[in-house]
SERO-4910 file (N, C-alpha, C, O; in steps of 0.05 Angstrom, whole numbers):
BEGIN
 pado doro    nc1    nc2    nc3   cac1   cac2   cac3    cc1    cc2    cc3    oc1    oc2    oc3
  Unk    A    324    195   -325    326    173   -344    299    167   -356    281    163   -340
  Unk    A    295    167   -377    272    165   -397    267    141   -415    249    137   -431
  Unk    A    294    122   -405    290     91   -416    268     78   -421    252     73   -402
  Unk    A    262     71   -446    235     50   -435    244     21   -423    264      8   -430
  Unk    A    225     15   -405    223     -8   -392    233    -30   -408    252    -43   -399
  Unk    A    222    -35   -431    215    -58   -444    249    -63   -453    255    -85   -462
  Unk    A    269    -42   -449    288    -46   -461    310    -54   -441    334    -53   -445
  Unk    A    294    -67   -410    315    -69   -382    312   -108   -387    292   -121   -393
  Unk    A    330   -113   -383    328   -149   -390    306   -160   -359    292   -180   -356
  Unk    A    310   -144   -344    290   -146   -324    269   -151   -336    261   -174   -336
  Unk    A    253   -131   -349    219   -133   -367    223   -153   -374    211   -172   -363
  Unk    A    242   -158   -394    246   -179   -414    238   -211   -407    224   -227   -419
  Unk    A    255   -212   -382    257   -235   -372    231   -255   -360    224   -278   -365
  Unk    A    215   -229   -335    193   -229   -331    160   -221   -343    142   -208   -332
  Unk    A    162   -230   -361    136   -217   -373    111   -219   -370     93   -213   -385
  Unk    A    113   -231   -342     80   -234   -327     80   -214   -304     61   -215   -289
  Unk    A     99   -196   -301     92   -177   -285     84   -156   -301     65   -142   -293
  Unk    A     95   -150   -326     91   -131   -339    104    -97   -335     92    -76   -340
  Unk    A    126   -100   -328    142    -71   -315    137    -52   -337    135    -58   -361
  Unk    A    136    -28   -327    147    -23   -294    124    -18   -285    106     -9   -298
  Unk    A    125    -26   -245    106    -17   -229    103     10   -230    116     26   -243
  Unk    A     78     16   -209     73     33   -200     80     35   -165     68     22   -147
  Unk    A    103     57   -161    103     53   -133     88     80   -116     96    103   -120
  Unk    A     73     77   -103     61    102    -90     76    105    -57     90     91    -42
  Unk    A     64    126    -58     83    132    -23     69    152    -14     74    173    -25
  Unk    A     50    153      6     43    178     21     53    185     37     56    171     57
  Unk    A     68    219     37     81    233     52     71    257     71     76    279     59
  Unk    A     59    261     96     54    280    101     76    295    128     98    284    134
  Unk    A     64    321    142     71    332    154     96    345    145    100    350    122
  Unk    A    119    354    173    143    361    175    162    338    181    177    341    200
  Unk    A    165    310    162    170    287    166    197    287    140    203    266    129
  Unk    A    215    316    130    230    314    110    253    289    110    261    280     89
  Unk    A    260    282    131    280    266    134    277    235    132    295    219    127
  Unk    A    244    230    138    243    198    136    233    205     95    237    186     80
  Unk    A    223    226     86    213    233     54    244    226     44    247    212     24
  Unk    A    268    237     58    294    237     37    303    204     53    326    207     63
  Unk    A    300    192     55    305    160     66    295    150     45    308    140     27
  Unk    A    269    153     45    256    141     23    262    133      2    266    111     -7
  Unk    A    263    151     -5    273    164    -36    299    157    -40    304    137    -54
  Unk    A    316    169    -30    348    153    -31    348    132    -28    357    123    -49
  Unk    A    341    111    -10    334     81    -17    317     70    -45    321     52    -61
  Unk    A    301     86    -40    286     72    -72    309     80    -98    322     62   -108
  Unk    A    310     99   -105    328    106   -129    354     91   -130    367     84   -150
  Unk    A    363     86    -96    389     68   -102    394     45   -105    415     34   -111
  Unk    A    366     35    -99    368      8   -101    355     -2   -128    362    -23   -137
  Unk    A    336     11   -140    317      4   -163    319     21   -193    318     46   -193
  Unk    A    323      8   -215    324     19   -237    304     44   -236    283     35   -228
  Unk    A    303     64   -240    280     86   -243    264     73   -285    244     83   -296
  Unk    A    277     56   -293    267     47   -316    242     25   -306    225     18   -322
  Unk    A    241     18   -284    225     -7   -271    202      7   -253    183     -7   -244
  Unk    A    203     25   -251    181     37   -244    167     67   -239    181     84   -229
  Unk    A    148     71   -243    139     95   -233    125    106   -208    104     93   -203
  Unk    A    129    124   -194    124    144   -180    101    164   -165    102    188   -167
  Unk    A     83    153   -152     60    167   -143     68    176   -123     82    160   -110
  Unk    A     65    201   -114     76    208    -92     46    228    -79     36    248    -91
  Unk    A     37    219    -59     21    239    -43     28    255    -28     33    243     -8
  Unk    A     31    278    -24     38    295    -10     21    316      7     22    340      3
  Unk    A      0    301     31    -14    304     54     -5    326     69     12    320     86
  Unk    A    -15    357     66     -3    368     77     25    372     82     29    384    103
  Unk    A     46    366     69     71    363     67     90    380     75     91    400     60
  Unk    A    102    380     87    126    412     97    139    419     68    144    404     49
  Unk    A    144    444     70    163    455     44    193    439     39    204    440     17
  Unk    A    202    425     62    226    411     57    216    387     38    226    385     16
  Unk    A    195    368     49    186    348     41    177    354      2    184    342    -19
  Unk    A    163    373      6    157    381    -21    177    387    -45    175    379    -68
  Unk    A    197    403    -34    226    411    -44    243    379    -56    259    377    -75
  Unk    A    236    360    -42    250    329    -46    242    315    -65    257    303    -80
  Unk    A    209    315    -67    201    299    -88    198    325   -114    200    318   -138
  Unk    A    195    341   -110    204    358   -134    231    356   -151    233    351   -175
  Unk    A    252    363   -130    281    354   -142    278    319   -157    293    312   -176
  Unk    A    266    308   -150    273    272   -160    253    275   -192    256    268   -215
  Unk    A    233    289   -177    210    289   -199    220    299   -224    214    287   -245
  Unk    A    242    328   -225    256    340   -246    278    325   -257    285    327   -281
  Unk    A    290    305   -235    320    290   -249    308    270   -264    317    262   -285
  Unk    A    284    259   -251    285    226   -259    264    220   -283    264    200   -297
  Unk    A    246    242   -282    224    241   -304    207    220   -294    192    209   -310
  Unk    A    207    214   -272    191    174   -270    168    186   -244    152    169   -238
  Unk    A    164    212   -231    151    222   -203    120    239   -220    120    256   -238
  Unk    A     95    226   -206     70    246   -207     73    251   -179     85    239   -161
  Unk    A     59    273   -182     58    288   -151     27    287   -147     13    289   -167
  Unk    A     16    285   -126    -12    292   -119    -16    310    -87    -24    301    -65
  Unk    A     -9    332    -93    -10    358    -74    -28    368    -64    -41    384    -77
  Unk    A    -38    360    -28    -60    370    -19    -42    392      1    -23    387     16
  Unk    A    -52    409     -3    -48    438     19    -58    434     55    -47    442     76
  Unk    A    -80    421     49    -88    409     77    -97    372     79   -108    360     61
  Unk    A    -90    362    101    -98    345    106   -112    323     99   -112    308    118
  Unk    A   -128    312     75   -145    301     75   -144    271     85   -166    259     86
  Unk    A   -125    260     92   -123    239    115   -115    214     81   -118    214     57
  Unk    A   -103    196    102   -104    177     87   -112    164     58   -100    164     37
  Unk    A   -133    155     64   -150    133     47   -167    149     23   -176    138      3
  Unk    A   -170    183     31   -179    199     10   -157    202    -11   -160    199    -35
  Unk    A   -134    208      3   -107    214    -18   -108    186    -32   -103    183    -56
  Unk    A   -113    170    -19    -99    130    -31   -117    137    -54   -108    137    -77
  Unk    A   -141    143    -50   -170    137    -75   -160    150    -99   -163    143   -122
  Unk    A   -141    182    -84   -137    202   -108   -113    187   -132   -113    183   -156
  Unk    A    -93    182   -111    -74    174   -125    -74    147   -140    -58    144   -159
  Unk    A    -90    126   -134   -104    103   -159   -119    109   -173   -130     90   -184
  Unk    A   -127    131   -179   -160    135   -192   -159    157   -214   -172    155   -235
  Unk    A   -138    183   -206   -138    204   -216   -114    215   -224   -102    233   -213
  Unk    A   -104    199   -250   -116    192   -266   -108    161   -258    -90    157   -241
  Unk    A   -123    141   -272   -130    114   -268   -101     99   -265    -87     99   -286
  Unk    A    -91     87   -245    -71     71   -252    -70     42   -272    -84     22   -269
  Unk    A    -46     47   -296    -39     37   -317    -26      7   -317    -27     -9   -336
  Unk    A    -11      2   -289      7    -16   -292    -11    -35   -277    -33    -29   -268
  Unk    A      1    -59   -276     -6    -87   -282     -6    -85   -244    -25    -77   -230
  Unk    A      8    -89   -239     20    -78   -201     22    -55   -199     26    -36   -214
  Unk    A     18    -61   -164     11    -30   -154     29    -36   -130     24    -55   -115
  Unk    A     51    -18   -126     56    -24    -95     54      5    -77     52     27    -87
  Unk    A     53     -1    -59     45     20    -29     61     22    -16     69      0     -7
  Unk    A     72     44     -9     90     45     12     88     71     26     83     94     19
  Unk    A     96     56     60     84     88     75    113    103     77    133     90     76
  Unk    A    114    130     79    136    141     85    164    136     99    186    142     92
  Unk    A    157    122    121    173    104    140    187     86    127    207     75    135
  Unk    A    174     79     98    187     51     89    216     64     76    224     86     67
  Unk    A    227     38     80    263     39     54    267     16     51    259     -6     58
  Unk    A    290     28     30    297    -10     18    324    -12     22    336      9     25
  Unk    A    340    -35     23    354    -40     40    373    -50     14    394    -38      9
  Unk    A    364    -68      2    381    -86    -18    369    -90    -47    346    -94    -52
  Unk    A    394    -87    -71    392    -69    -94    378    -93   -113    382    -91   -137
  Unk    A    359   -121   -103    354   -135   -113    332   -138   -105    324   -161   -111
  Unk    A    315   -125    -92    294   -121    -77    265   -133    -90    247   -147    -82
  Unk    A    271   -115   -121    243   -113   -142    247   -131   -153    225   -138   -164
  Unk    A    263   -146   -158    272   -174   -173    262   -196   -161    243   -209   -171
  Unk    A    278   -203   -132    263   -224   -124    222   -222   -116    209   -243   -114
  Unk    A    209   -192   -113    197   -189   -109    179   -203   -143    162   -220   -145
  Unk    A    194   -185   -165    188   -199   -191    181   -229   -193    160   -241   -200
  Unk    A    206   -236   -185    206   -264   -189    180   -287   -168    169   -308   -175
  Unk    A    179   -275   -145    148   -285   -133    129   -282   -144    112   -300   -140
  Unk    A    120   -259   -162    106   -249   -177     95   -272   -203     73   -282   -209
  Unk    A    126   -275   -214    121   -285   -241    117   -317   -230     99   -329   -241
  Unk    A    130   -328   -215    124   -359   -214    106   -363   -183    116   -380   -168
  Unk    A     85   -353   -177     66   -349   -169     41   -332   -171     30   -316   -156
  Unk    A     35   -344   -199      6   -328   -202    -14   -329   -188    -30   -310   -189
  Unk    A    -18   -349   -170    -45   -354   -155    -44   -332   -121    -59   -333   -101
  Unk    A    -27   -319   -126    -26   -297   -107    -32   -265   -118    -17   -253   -134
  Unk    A    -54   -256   -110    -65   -227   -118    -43   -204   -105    -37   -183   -117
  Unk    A    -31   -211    -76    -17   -190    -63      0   -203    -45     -7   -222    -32
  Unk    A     18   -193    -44     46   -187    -30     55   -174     -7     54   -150    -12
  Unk    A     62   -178     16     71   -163     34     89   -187     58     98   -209     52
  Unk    A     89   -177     79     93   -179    108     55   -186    121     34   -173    123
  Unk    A     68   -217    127     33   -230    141     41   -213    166     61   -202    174
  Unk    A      7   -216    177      5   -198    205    -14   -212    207    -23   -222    186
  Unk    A    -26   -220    231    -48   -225    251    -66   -207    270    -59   -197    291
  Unk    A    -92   -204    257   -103   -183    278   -119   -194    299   -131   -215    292
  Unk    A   -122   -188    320   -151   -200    334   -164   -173    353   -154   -160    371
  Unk    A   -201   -173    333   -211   -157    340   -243   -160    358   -259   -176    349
  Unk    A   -249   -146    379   -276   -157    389   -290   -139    385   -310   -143    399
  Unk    A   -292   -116    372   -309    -99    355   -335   -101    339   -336   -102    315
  Unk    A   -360   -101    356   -381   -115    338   -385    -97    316   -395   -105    295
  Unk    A   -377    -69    321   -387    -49    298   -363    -60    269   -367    -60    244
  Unk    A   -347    -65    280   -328    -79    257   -336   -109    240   -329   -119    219
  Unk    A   -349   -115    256   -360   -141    237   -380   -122    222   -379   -124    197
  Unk    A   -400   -102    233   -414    -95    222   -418    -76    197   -436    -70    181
  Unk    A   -390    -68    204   -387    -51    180   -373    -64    159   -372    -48    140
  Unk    A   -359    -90    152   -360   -114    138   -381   -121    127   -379   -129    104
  Unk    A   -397   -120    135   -422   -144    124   -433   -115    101   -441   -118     78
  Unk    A   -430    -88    114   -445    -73    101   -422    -66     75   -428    -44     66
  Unk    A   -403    -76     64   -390    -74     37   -392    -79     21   -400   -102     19
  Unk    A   -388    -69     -1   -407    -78    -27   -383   -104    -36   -391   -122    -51
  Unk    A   -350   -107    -26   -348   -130    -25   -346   -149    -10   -325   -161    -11
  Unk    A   -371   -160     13   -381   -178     28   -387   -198     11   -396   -196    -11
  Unk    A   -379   -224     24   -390   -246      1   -405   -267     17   -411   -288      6
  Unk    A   -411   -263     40   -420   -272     58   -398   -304     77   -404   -326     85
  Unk    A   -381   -292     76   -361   -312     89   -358   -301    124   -348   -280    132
  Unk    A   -370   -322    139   -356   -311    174   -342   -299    179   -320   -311    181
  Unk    A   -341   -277    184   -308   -276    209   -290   -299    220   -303   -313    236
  Unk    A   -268   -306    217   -253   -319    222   -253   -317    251   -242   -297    260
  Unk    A   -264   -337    273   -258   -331    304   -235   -352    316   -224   -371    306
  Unk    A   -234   -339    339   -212   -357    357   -199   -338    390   -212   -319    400
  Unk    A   -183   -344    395   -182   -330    420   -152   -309    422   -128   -312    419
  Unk    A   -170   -288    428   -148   -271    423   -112   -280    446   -107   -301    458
  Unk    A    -97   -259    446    -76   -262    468    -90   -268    495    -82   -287    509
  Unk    A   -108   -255    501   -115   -248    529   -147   -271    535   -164   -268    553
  Unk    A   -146   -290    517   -158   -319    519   -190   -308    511   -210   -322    517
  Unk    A   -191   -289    500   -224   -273    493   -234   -284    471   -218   -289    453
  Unk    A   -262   -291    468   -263   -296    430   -264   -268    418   -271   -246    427
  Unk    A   -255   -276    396   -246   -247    377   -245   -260    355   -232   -280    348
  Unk    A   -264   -241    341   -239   -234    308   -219   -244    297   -200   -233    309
  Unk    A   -209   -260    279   -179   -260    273   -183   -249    244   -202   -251    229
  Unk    A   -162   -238    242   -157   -215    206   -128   -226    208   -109   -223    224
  Unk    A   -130   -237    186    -96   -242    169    -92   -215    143   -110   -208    128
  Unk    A    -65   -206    145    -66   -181    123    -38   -175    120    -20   -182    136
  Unk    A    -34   -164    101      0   -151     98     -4   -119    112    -17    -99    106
  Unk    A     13   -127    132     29   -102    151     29    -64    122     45    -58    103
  Unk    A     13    -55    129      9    -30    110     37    -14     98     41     -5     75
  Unk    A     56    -15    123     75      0    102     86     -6     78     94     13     66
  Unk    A     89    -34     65     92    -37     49     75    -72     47     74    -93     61
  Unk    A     63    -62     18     44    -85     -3     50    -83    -38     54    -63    -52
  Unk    A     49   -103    -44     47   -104    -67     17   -114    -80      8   -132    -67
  Unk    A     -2   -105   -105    -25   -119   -113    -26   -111   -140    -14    -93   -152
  Unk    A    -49   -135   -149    -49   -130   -180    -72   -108   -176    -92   -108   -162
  Unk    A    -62    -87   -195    -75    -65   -204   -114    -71   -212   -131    -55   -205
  Unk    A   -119    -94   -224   -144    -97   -224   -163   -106   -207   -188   -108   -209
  Unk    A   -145   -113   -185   -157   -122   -167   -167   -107   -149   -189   -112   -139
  Unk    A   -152    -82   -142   -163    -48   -134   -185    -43   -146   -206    -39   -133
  Unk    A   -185    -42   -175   -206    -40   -188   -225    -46   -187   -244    -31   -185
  Unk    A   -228    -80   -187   -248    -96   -173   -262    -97   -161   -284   -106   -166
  Unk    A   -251    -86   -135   -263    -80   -116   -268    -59    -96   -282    -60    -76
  Unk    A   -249    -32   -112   -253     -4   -111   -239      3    -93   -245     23    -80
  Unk    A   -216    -13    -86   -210     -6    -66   -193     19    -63   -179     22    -83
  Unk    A   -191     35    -48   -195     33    -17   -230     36     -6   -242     57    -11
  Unk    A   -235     26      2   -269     33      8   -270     60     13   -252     72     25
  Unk    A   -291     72      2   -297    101      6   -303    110     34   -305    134     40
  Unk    A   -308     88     52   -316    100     82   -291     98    101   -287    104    125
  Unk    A   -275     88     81   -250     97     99   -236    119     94   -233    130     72
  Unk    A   -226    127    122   -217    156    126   -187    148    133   -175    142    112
  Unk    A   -172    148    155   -138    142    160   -134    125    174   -110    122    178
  Unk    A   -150    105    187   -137     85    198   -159     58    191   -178     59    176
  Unk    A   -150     34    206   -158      3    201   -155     -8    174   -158    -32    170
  Unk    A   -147     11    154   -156     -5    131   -134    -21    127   -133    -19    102
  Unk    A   -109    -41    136    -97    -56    131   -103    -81    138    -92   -101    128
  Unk    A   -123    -80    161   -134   -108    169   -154   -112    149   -158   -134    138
  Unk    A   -169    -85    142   -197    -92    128   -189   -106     97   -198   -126     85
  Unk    A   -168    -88     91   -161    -94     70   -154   -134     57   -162   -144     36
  Unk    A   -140   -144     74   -134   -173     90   -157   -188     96   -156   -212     99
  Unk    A   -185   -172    100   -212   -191    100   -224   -186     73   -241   -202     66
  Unk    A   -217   -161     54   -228   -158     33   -220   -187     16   -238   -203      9
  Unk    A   -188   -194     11   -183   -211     -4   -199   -237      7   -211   -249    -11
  Unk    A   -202   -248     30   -207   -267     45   -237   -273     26   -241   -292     12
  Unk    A   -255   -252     31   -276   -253     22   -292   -252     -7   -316   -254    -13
  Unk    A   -272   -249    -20   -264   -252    -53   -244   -283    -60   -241   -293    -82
  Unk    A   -233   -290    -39   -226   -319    -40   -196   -315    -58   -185   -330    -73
  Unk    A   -189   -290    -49   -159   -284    -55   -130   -293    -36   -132   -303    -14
  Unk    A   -115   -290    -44    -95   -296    -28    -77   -283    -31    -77   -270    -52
  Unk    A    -52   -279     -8    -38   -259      2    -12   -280      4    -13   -302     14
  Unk    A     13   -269     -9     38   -282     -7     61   -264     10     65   -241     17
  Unk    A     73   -290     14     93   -269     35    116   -250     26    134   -264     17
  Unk    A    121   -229     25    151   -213     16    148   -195     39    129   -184     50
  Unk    A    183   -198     45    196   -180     63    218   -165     56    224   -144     67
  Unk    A    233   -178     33    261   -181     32    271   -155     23    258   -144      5
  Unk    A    290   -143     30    305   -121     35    284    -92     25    285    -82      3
  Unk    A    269    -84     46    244    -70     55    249    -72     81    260    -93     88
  Unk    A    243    -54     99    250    -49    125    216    -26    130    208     -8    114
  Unk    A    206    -33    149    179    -13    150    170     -6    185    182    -24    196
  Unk    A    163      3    198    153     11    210    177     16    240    173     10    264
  Unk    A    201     29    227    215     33    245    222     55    254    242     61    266
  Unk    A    197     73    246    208    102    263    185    107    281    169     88    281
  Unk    A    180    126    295    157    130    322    135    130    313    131    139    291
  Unk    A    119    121    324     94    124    313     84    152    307    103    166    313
  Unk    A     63    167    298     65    193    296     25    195    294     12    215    290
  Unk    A     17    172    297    -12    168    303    -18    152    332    -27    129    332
  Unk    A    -15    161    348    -26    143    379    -54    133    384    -61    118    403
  Unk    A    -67    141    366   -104    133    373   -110    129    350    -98    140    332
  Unk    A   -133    109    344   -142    109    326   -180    111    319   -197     95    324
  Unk    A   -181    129    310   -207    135    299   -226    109    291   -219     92    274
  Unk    A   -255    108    308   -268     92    295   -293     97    281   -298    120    274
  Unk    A   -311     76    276   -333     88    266   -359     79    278   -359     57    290
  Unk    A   -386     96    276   -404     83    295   -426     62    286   -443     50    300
  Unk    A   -421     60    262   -435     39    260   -437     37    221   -428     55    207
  Unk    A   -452     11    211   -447      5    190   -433     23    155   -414     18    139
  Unk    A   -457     43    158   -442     61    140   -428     85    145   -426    106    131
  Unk    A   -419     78    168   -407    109    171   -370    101    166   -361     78    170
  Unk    A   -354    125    157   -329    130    157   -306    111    179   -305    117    203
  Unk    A   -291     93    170   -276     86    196   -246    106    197   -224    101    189
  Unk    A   -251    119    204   -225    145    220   -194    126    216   -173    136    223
***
């Protein structure tokens, strides 16, 4: 379908979102079956006129590859960004906002695991959008609590630090810690300039933490984070990362 946007009463209606998004999705490994979930949920539930298609493909199995190819040929709405090996996370995230530059007004993220549940999903998501401007991003709130001094420390060393505290208080286990408020990674919504802004994803990130960091980035720019859940379903298949990589100190890579 090769519709323009502008011609779905959806655009029409909302014209402070500016449709269609951009939806990205990083897919790696031999994971073909949560790649065709995906995808079958998204296309069934969402006009392919309402949005477009980043798809990373992290090392990807030939099944997985074969899937977003087929959608990419029907639907005209799929870029592909094809790494042969590994490059982890947050390198692919950089590739796929940057190269070439994302266009749309919103940006949403979604990890492979994610689907959508109900065919009204981007609408009401729209509609938070349009009659709440004073929110930069969208997701599922989460609560972190961390006692990591190298993690404060590698905060302070960001080019967007604005010099605001760490938020403290006592973790579960009655410790002082850290607290990080953030939207749960598999799925977020944000305004596209606001990536920009602030470059995100940080370049010293490699595949993991960056959903908390991300949750102190806005904090510290004096942004705010609104709630959406609604028919999106995320982090319900096995985990397929058990450890997580850290880093040793201010400028180095957080794993």
């Amino acid at each position: 379908m090769t519709t323009r946007a502008g011609r779905h009463p959806m655009a029409a209606a909302l014209p402070g979102v500016e449709l269609p998004v951009t939806i990205c999705v990083l897919a790696y490994g031999r994971n073909s079956e949560l790649a065709g979930r995906f995808l079958s949920s998204l296309y069934a539930h969402t006009d392919p006129r309402l949005f477009q298609l980043r798809a990373g493909l992290n090392e990807a199995g030939p099944a997985t590859r074969r899937l977003f190819r087929d959608y990419a040929a029907r639907f005209k709405n799929v870029t592909l960004f094809v790494e042969p090996k590994n490059i982890f996370k947050y390198p692919i995230m950089r590739r796929m906002f940057y190269d070439p530059p994302l266009t749309s007004r919103w940006t949403i993220w979604c990890d492979d695991d994610t689907h959508f549940t109900r065919p009204d999903w981007l609408q009401r998501l729209a509609l938070k959008i349009e009659f709440s401007p004073g929110a930069v991003m969208w997701g599922k709130p989460y609560v972190l609590w961390r006692r990591d001094k190298f993690i404060l420390d590698w905060i302070k060393a960001g080019s967007w630090y604005r010099g605001l505290p760490c938020l403290r208080g006592k973790d579960l286990k009655g410790k002082d810690a850290a607290k990080f408020s953030f939207a749960t990674g598999g799925f977020w919504a944000i305004r596209t300039e606001v990536l920009r802004q602030l470059n995100w994803p940080d370049p010293r990130l490699v595949h993991t933490t960056g959903d908390f960091l991300l949750g102190e980035v806005l904090r510290q720019n004096r942004m705010s984070l609104g709630r959406f859940d609604y028919g999106v379903r995320i982090n319900d298949a096995p985990r397929r990362n058990a450890k997580e990589a850290v880093a040793v100190s201010p400028g180095a890579s957080l794993g």
